[in-house]
N, C-alpha and C positions, 0 to 999 in steps of 0.2 A: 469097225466094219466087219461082216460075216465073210468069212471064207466057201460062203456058197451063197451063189446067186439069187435074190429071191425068199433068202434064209431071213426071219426074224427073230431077232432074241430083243426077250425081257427080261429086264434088272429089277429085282424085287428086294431093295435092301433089309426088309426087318422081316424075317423069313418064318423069324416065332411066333408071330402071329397066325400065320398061317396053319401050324401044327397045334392051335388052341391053345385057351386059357389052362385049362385043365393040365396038358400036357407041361406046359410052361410054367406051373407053379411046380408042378416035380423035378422038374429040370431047375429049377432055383433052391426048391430044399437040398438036391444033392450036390446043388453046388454048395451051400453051406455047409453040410456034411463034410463032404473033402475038404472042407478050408476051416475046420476044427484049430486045426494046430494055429493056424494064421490070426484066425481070430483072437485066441488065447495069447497068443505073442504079441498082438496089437494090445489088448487090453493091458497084459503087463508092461510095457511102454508106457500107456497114458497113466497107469496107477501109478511108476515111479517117476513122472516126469511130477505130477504133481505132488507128493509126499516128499520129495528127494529134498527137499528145503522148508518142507512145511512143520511149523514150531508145533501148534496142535497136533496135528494127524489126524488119528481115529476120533478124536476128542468134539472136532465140527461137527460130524451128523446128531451128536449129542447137544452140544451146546447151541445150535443152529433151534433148535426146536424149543429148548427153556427158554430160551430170549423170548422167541415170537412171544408162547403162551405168558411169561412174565408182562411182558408187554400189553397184551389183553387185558392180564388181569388188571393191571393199574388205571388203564383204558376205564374198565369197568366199575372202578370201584371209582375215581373220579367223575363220572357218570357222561364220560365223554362216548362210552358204546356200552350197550346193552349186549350182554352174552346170553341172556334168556338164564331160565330157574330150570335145574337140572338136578337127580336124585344122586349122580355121582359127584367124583370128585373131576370139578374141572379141569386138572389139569393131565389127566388119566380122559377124558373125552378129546380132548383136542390133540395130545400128540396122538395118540391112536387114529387121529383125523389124518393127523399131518404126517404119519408114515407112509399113507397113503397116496395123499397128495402130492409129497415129492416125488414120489416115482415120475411124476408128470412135468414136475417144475421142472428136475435135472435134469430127464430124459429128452426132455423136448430142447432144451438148451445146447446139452452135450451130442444129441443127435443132426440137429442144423450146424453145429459147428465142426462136425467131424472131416466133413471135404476138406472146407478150405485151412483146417489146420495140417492136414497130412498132402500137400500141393504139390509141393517138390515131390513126394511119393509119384502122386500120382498122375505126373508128366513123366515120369523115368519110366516105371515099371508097369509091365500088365497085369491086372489082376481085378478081382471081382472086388468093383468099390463098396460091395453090401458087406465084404468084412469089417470097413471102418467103422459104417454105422452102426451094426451086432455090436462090434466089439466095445462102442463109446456107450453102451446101457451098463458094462457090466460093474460100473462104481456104482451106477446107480440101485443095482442089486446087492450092492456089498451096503450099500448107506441103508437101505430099505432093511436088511438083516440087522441091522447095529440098534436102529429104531425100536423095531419091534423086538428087540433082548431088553430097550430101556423100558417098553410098556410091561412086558412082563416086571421088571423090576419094580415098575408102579403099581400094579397088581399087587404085589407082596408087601410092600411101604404101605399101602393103603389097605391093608389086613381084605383084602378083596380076592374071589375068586371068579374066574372068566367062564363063560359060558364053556360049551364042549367043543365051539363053534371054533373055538379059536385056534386049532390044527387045522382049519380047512381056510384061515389066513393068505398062506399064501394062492392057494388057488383063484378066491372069491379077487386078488387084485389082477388076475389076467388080464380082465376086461382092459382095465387099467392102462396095464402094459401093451397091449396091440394097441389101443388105439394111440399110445405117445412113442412107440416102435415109427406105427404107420404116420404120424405126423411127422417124426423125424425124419424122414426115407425123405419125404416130398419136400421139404423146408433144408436141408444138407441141398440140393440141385438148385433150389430158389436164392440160398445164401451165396451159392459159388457164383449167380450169375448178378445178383442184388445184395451188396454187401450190408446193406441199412435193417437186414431182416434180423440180425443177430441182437442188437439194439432195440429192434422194435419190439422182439422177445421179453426181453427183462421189463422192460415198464408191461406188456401186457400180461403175463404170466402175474405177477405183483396184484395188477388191477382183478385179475380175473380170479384171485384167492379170495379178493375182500366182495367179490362179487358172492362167492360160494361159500354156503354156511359150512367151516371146515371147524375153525375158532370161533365159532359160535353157534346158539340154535336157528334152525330156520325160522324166520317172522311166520305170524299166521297171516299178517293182512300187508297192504300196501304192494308197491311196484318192486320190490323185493323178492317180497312172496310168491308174485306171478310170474318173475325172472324166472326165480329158482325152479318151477314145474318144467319148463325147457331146458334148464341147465345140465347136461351130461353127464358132468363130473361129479353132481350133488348124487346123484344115484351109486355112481363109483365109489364115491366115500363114505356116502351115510346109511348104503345099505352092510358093508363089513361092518364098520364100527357098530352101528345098532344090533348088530348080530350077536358079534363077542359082548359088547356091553350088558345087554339087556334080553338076548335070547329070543328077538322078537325081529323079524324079516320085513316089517310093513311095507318096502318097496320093493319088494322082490319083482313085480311087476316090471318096474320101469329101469329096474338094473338088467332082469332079463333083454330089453328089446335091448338098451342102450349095449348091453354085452354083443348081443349078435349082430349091432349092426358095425361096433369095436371089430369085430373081428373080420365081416366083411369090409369092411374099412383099409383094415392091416392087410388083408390079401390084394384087393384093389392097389393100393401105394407101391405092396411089394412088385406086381408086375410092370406099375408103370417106372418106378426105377431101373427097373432089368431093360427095359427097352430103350432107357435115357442113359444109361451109365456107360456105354460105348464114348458119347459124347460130352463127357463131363470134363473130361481130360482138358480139351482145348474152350474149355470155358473158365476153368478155376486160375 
């Protein structure tokens, strides 16, 4: 009730809206900013929750990616999938695909999962829940590093030398990462409230590699073929790899748009989380 007669007040709970998008994405970088330290001590938590008993280690990101292609190839030479005729060595095309591509596998898995494994956190304490999910990419950047030390290593095994392109590696996978940052953000809020999404992840992720020519080449013809002209992530993959491979951009086109619309994407997710993260607490 007003303490003056006649007096109106209105309650306007999400007040950041009102002070714009613009203003509210800098008001979320510097909140990342100050929460450097937090993040970094998050991540070191999930790196040694996971390693603290693991017999491999370092040895998965490596041995995760020989399987697959081993795999293929038997595939192929049994004549149960065609991998297409290619001037390199197959197996120097595909994990270069596939260092890629997990950025997206992991990211988007460790990033829906990062609420509801930190719950007790974040019923006790206040704090900006966009540190969990930052901080749940950053294996994904240490695997993505370990990968691409083995490509080089196939580079040299394979008496090969990489284009010039291949220092600008890590950049060309940005696209990459905002948009499995930005899916993360929004799928972490959807898991806390729909437990079944974590699950539905793995089989779709799974599906959605063999959908995209990662492990092999793109068909010319059939409903493959016409998938793949829609498919986002065939631009995210196959325009790096053909870069460092072959020296030759031929999709720069459709990596460009897919890149800026990755990145308007990633900013889109990142606000709508900052305006859902107040209430995530009493939903996990």
């Amino acid at each position: 009730m007003s303490d003056h007669p006649g007096e109106i007040r209105v309650y306007e709970p999400d007040q950041a809206i009102k002070k714009g998008y613009l203003s509210m994405l800098g008001e979320i970088f510097q909140e990342l900013s100050a929460n450097r330290w937090l993040i970094y001590q998050l991540f070191l938590r999930d790196f040694s929750s996971v390693y603290k008993q693991s017999l491999f280690g370092f040895i998965w990101p490596i041995l995760i990616p020989i399987l697959s292609v081993g795999t293929f190839m038997i595939m192929n030479r049994s004549g149960v999938l065609d991998i297409g005729t290619m001037d390199l060595p197959y197996p120097l095309f595909a994990i270069l695909g596939l260092s890629v591509w997990q950025i997206f596998a992991r990211g988007i898995t460790a990033g829906a999962n990062s609420l509801v494994k930190a719950g007790p956190m974040i019923t006790r304490i206040n704090f900006s829940r966009k540190c969990l999910v930052i901080a749940a990419f950053g294996q994904v950047l240490i695997f993505f590093c370990i990968e691409f030390l083995l490509c080089l290593v196939l580079f040299v095994a394979y008496g090969l030398t990489p284009t010039p392109y291949i220092i600008l590696f890590p950049v060309l996978v940005l696209p990459m990462l905002w948009l499995t940052v930005g899916l993360g953000l929004i799928l972490a809020v959807i898991n806390g409230i729909i437990r079944d999404i974590a699950h539905i992840l793995t089989v779709g992720v799974t599906f959605l590699m063999f959908l995209t020519p990662i492990l092999y080449q793109k068909p010319g013809t059939g409903l493959l073929a016409r998938l793949t002209e829609y498919n986002p992530f065939y631009y995210l993959t196959a325009f790096p790899r053909d870069l460092i491979l072959q020296g030759k951009g031929l999709l720069w086109a459709g990596y460009t748009i897919v890149g800026c619309l990755s990145l308007v994407f990633f900013l889109f997710c990142l606000v709508v989380f900052h305006l859902t993260e107040s209430r995530v607490a009493e939903r996990i």
